[in-house]
KEKE-3310 file (N, C-alpha, C; in steps of 0.2 Angstrom, whole numbers, plus 5000, padded with zeros to 4 digits):
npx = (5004:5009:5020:5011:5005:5014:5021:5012:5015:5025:5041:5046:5040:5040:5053:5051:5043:5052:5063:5057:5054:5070:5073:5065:5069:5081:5080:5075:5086:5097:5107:5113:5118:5110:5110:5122:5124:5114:5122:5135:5126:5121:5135:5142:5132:5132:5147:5148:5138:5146:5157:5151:5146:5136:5119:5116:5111:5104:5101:5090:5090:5083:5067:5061:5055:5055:5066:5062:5066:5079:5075:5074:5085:5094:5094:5087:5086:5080:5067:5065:5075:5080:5067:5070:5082:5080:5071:5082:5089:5081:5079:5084:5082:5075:5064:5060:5050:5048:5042:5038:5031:5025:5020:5008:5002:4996:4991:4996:4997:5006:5008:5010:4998:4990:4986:4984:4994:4991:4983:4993:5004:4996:4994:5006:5016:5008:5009:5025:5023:5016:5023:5038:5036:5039:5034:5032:5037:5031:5040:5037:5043:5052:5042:5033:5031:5022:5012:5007:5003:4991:4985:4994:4993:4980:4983:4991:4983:4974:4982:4990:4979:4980:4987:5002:5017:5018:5029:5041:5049:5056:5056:5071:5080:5092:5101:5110:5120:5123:5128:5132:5119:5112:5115:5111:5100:5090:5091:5093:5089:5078:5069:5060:5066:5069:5065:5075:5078:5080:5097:5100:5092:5081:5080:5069:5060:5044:5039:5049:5062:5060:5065:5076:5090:5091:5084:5092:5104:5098:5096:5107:5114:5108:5108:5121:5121:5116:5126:5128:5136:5133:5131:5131:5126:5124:5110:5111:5106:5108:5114:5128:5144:5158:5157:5157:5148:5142:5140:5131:5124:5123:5114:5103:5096:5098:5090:5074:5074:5069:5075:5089:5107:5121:5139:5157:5166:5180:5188:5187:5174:5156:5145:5132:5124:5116:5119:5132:5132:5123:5134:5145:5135:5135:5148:5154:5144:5146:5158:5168:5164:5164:5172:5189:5186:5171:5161:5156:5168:5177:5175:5183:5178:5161:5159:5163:5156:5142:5133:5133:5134:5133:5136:5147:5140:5134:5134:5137:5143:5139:5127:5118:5124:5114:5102:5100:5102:5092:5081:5084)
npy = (4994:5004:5008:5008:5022:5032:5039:5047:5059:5071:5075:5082:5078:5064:5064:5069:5057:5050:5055:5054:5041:5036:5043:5035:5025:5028:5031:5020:5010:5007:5021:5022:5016:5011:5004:5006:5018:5018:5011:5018:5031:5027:5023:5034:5042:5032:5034:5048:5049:5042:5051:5058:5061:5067:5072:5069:5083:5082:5091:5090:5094:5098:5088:5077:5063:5060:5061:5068:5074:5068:5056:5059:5065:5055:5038:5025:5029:5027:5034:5031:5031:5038:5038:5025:5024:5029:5019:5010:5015:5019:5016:5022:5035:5051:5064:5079:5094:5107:5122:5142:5154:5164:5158:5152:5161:5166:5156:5151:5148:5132:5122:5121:5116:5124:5122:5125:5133:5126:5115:5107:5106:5094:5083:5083:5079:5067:5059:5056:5049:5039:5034:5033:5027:5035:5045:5063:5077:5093:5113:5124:5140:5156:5166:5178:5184:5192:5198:5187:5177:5171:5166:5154:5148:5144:5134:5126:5119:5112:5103:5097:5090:5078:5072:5077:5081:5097:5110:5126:5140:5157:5173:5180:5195:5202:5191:5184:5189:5195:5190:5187:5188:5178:5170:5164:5168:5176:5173:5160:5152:5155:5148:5132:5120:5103:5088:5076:5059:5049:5045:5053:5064:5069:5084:5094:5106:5113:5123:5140:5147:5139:5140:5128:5127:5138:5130:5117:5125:5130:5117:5112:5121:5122:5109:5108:5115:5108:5098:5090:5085:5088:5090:5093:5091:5091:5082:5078:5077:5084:5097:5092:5094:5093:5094:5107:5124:5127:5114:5102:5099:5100:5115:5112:5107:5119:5128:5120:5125:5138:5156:5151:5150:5144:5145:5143:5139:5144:5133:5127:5120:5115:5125:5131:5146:5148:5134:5139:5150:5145:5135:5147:5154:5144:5140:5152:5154:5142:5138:5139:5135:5122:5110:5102:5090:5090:5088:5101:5108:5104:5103:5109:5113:5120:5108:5097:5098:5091:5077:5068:5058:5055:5058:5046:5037:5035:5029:5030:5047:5054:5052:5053:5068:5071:5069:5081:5092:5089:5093:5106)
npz = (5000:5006:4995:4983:4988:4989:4976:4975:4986:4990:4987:4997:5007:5007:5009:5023:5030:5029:5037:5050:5052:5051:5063:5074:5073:5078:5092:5096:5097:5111:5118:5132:5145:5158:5169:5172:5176:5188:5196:5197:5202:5216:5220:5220:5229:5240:5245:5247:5258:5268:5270:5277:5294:5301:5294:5276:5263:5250:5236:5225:5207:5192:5191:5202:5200:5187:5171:5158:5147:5145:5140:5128:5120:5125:5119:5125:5137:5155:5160:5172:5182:5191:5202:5204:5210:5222:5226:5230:5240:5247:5263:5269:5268:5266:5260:5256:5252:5244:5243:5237:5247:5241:5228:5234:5240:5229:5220:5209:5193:5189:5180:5160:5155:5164:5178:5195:5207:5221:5218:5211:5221:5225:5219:5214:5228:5231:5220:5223:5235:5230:5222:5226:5240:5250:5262:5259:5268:5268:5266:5269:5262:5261:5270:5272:5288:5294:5283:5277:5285:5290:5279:5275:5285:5285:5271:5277:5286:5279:5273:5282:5289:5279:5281:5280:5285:5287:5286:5290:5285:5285:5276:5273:5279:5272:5263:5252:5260:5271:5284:5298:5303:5296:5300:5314:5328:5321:5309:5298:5311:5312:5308:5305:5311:5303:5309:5306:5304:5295:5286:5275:5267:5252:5243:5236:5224:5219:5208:5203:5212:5223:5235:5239:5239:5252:5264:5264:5268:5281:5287:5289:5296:5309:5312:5315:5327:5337:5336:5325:5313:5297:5279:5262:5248:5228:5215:5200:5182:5170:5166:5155:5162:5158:5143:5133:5135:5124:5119:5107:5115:5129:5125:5118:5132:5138:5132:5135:5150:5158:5162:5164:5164:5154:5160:5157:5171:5181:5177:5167:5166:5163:5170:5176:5181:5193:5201:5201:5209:5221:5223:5229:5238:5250:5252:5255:5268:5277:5276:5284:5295:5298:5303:5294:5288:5283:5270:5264:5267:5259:5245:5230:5218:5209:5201:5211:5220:5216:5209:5194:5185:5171:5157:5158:5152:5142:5127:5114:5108:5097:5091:5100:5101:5088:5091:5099:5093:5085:5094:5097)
capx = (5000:5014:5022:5005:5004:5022:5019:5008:5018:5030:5049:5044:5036:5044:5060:5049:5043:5060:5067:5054:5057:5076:5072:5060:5075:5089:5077:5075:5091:5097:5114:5114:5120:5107:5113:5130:5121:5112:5129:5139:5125:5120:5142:5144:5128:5136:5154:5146:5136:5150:5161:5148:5144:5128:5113:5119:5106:5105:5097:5087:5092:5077:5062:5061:5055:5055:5069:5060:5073:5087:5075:5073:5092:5098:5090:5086:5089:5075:5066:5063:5079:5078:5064:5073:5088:5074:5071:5087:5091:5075:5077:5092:5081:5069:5059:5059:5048:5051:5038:5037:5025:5020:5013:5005:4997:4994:4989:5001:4998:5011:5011:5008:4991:4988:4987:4982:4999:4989:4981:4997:5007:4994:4996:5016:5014:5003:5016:5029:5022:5015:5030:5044:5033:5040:5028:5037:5038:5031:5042:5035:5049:5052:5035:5034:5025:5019:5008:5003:5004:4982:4984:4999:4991:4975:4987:4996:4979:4972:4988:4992:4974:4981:4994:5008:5018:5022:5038:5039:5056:5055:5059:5077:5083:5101:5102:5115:5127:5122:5130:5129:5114:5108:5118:5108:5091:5086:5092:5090:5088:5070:5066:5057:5074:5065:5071:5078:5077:5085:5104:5099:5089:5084:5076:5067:5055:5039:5041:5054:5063:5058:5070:5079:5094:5090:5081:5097:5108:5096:5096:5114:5117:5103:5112:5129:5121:5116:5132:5129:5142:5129:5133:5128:5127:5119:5110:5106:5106:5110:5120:5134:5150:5164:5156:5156:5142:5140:5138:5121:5116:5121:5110:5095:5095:5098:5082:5072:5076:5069:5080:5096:5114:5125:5146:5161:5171:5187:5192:5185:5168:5151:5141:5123:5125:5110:5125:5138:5128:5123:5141:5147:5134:5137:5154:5153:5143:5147:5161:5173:5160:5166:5179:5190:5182:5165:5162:5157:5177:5183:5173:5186:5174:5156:5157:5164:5145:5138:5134:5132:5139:5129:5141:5152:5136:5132:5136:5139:5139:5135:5121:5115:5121:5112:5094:5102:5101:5084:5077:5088)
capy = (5000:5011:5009:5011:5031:5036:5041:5054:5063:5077:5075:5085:5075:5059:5066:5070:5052:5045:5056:5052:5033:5039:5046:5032:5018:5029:5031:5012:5009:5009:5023:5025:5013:5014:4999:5007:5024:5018:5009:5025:5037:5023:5022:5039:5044:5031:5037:5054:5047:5038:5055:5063:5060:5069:5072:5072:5084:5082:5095:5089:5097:5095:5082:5071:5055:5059:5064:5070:5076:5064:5051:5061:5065:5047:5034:5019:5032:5024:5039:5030:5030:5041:5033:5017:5025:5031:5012:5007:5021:5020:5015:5029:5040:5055:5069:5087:5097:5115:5127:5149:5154:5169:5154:5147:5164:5168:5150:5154:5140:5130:5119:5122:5115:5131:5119:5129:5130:5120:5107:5105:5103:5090:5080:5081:5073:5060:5055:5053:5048:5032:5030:5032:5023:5038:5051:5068:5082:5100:5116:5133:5146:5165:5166:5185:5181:5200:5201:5180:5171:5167:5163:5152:5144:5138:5129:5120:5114:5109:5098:5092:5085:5074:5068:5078:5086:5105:5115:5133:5145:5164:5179:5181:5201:5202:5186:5178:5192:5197:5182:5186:5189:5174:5164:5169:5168:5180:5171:5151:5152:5157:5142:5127:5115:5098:5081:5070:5052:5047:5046:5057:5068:5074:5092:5094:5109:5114:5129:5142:5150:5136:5139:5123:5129:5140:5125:5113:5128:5132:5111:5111:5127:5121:5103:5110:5117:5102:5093:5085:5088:5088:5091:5096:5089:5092:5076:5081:5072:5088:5098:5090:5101:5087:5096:5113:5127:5129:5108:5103:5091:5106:5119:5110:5106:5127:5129:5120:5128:5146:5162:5149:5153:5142:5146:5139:5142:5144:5128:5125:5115:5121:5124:5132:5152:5146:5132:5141:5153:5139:5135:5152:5155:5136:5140:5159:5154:5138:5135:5141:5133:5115:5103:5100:5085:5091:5088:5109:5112:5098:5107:5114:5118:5118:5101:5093:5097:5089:5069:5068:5051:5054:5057:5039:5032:5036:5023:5035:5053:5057:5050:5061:5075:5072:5070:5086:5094:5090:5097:5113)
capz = (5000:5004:4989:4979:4987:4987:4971:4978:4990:4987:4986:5002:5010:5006:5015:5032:5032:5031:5044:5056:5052:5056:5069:5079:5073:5082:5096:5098:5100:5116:5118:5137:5151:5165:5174:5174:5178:5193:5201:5197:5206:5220:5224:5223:5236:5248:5245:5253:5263:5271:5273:5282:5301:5301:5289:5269:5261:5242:5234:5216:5199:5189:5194:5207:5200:5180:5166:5150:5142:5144:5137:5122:5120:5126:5116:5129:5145:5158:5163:5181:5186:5198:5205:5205:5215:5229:5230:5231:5246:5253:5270:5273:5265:5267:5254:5260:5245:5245:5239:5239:5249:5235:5223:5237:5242:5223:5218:5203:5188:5190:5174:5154:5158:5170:5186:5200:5214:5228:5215:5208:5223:5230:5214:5216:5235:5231:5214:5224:5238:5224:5217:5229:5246:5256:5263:5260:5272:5266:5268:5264:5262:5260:5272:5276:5293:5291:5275:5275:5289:5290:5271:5273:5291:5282:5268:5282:5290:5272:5272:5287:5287:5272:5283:5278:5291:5285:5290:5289:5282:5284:5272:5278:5277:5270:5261:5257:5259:5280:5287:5308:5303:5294:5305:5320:5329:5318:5302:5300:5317:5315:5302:5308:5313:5302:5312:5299:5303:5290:5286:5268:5264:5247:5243:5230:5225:5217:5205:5204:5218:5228:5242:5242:5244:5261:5268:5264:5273:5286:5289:5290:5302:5314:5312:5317:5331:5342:5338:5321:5307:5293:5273:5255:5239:5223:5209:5191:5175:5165:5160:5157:5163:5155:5138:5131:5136:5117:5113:5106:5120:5134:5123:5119:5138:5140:5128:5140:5155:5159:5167:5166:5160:5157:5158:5159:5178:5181:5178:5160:5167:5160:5175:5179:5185:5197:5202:5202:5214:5225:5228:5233:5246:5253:5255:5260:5275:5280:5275:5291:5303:5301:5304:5287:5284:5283:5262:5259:5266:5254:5238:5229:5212:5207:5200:5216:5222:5210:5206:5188:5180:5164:5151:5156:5152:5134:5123:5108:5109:5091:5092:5106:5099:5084:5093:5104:5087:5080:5098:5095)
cpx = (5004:5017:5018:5005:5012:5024:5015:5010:5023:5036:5049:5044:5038:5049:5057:5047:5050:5065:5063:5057:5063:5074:5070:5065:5080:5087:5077:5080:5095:5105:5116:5115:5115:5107:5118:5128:5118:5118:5132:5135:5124:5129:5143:5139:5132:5144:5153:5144:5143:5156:5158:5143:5138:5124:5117:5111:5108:5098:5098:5089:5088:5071:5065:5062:5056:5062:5068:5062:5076:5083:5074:5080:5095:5094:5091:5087:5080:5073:5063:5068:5082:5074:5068:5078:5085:5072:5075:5090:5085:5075:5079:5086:5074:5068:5056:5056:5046:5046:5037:5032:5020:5018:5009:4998:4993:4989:4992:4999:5006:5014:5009:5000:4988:4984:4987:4988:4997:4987:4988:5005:5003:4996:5003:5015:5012:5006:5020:5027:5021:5022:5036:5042:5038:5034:5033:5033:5035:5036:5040:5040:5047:5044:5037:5026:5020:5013:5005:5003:4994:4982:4988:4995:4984:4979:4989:4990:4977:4975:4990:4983:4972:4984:5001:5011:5022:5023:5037:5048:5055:5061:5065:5080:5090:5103:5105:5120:5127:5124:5129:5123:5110:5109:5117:5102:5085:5086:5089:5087:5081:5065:5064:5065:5067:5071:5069:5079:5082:5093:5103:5093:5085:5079:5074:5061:5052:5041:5047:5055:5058:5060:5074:5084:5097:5089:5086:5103:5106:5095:5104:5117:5112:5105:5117:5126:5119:5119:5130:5131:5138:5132:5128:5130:5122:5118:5108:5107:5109:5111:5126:5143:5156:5161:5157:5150:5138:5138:5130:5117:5117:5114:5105:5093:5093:5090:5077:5070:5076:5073:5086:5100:5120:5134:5152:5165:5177:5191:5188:5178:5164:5147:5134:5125:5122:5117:5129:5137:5128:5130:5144:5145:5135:5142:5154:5150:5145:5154:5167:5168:5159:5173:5181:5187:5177:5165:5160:5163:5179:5181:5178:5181:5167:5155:5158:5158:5142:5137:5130:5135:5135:5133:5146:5146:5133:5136:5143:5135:5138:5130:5116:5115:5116:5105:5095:5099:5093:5080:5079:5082)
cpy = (5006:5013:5012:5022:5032:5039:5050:5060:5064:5075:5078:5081:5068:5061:5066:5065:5048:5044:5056:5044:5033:5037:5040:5028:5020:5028:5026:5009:5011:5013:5024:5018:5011:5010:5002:5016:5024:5015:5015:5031:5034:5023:5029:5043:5041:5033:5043:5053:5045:5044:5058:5060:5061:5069:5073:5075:5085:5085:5092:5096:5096:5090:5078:5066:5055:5062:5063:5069:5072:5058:5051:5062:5057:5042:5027:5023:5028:5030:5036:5029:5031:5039:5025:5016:5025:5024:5012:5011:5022:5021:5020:5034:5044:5061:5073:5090:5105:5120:5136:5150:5158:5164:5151:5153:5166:5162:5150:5149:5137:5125:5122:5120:5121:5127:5124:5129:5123:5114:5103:5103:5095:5083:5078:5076:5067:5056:5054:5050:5037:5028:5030:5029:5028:5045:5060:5073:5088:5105:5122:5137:5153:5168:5174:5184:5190:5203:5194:5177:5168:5164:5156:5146:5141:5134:5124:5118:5110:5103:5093:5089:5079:5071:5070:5083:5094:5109:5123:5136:5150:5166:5180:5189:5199:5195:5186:5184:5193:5190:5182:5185:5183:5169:5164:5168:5171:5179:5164:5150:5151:5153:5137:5123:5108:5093:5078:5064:5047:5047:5052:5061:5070:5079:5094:5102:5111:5121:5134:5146:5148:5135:5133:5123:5132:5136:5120:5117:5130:5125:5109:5114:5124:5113:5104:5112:5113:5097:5089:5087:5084:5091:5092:5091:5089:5085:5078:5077:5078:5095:5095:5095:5097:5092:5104:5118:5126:5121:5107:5102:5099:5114:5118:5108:5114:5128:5126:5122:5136:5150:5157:5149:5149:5146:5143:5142:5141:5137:5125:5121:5119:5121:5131:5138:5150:5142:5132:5147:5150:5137:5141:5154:5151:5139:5147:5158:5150:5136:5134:5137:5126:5114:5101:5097:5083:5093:5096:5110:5108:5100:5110:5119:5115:5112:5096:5093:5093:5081:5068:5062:5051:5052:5049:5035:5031:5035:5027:5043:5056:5056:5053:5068:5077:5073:5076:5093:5096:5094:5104:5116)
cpz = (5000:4997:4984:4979:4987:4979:4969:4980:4986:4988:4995:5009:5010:5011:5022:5034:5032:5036:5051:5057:5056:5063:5075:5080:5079:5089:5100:5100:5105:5116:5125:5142:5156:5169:5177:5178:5186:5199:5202:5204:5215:5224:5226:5227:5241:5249:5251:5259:5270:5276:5275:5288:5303:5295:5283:5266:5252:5238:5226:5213:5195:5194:5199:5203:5192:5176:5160:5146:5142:5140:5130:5117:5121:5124:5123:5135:5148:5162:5171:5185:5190:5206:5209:5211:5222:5230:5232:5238:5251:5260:5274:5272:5268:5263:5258:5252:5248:5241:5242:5242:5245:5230:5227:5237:5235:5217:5210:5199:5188:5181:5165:5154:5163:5177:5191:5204:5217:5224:5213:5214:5229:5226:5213:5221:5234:5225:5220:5230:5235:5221:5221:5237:5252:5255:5263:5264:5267:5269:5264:5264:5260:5264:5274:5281:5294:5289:5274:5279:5289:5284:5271:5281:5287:5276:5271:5285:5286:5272:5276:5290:5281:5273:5283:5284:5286:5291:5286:5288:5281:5279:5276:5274:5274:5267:5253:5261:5269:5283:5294:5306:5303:5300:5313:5323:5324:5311:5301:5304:5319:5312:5307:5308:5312:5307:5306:5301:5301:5290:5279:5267:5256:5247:5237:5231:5220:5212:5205:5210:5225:5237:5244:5246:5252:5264:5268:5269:5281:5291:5294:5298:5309:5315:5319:5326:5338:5341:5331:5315:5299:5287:5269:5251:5234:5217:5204:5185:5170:5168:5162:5158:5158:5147:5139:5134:5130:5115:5112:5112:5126:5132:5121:5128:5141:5138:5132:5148:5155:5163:5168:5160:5160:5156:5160:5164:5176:5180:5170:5161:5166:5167:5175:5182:5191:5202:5206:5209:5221:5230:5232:5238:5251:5258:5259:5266:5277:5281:5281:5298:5304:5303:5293:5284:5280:5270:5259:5262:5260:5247:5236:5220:5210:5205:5203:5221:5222:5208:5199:5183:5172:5160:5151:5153:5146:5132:5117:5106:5104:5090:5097:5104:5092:5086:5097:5096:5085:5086:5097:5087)
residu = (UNK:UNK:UNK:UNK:UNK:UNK:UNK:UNK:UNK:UNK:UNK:UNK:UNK:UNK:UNK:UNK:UNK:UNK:UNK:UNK:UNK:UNK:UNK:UNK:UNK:UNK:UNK:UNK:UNK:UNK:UNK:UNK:UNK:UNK:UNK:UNK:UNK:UNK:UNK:UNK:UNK:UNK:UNK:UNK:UNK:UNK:UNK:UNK:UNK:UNK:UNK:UNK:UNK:UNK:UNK:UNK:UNK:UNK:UNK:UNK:UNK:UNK:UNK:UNK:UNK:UNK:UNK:UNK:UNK:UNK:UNK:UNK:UNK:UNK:UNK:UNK:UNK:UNK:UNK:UNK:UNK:UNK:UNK:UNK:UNK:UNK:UNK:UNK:UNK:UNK:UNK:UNK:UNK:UNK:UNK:UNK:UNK:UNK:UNK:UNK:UNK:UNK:UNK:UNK:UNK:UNK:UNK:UNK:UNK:UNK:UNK:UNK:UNK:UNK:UNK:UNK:UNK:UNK:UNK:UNK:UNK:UNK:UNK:UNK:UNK:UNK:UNK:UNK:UNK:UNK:UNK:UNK:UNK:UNK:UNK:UNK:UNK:UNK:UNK:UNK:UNK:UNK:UNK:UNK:UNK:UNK:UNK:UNK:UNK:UNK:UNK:UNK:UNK:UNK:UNK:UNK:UNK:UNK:UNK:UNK:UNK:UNK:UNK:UNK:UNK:UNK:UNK:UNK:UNK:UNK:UNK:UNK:UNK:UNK:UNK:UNK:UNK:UNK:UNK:UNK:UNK:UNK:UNK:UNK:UNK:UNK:UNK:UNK:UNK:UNK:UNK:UNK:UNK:UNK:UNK:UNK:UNK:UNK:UNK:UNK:UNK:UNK:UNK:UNK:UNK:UNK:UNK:UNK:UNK:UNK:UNK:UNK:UNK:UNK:UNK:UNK:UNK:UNK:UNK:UNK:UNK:UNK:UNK:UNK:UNK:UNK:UNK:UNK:UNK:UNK:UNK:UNK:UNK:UNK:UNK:UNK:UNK:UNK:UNK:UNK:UNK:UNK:UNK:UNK:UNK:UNK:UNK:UNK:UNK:UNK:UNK:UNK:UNK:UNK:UNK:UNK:UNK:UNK:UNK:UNK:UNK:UNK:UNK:UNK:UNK:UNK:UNK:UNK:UNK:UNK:UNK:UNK:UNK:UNK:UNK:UNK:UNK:UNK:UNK:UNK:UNK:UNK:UNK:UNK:UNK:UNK:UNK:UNK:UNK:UNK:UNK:UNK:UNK:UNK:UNK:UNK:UNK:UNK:UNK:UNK:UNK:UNK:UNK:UNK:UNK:UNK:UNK:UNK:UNK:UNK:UNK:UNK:UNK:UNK:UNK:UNK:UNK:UNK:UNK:UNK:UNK:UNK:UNK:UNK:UNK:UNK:UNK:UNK)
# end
């Protein structure tokens, strides 16, 4: 039958049935590793784990449980294998989700669907909740107790009528740069202190300017404070810093990602301004308030942060950049 119309179709149009065919074949073939992906990120969480005494917080780089993208870019990537790691770590483990309080008070759309905030973080919870068999923690951040607090106190009965236990992080004046300050009653100090359970943590958040960060720093400082030599570290699947800012597969990854800039640091690795930020405040506050051992002293650059074993794990990277390409 096909043969019978191709007769029909345009010179045009022939070509765009071919390059989809292409396209589905390259697809089908698997170029990614994810056995050797899951070992890689599985050795190097317990690695950290293993150097740090107290709480390891592992602040998420995209999605909790999904990667869209990489399985569009890496033909055979298993978009659950994030999910899968959360099995394989479960027991150690605990899911802190991070949300602003201005989309809570604003009920902001949070998706392309214009998802309402509060539907769309009840629908989050109760995904991960399904799929990774831990119940996550809520954290509100940047609460200006001032101007929200009735608006932000009915959210948290809403919820914690659902099971969930919600944590509370204030507006913090002079941030990052006021350091007595943050580092003070009147800084972290004034945040909910969550107990962690767990040996790990990871922190994950709902929309932009979710406060992870703070709540990973205000976890740590509020650690150190009744004796437990708590850490950082960051898990993401993309960008790859081992490549260029300018290669495909980093730039179709850029294209999907709004307000972010990638550049190459002082040491030629391509890293995330957002990132590269991340680290400096890390260090800037914390860094003189451990013991050497503590893994923020041992950071010497942005991608000592960072657990990313992607790139050993793709098979063949022409073949990536070429699918990096067609999303470009």
């Amino acid at each position: 039958m096909q043969e019978k119309l191709s007769h029909l179709l345009t010179n045009e149009e022939k070509s765009s049935i071919m390059e989809k065919t292409f396209t589905s074949q390259r697809r089908m073939e698997s170029n990614f590793d994810n056995k050797k992906y899951l070992h890689l990120l599985t050795e190097e969480l317990a690695k950290r784990v293993d150097q740090t005494s107290g709480k390891l917080y592992v602040e998420i780089n995209g999605k909790l449980l999904k990667d869209d993208f990489a399985t569009r870019i890496f033909s055979g990537y298993d978009g659950e294998n994030k999910r899968k790691l959360i099995a394989e770590i479960k027991q150690d483990l605990e899911i802190l989700v991070c949300i602003n309080a201005k989309h809570i008070i604003e009920n902001t759309p949070m998706t392309k669907k214009g998802i309402p905030c509060i539907q769309h973080i009840e629908l989050t919870l109760k995904r991960i909740e399904t799929a990774a068999w831990i119940k996550p923690q809520v954290v509100i951040t940047h609460i200006n107790i001032e101007e929200m607090y009735d608006l932000i106190f009915s959210f948290e009965k809403k919820f914690q009528k659902k099971g969930y236990k919600v944590r509370e992080n204030y507006l913090k004046k002079g941030f990052p740069t006021s350091k007595n300050l943050l580092l003070s009653e009147n800084g972290f100090g004034n945040d909910d202190h969550i107990p962690i359970m767990k040996k790990i943590a990871f922190v994950t958040g709902i929309g932009t300017e979710s406060g992870k960060l703070d709540t990973c720093i205000g976890q740590i400082y509020r650690d150190h404070e009744i004796g437990l030599n708590s850490s950082f570290c960051m898990l993401q699947t993309l960008p790859l810093s081992e490549l260029s800012s300018e290669h495909p597969i980093n730039q179709a990854w850029l294209k999907k990602r709004e307000n972010e800039i990638l550049t190459q640091d002082d040491f030629w690795e391509t890293v995330e301004d957002s990132s590269q930020e991340s680290f400096r405040i890390m260090k800037d506050l914390l860094d003189d308030q451990f013991e050497e051992d503590n893994l923020i002293r041992t950071y010497k650059k942005v991608s000592d942060m960072i657990i990313c074993p992607t790139l050993s794990c793709i098979a063949d990277l022409s073949k990536a950049e070429a699918l990096a390409q067609q999303e470009l």
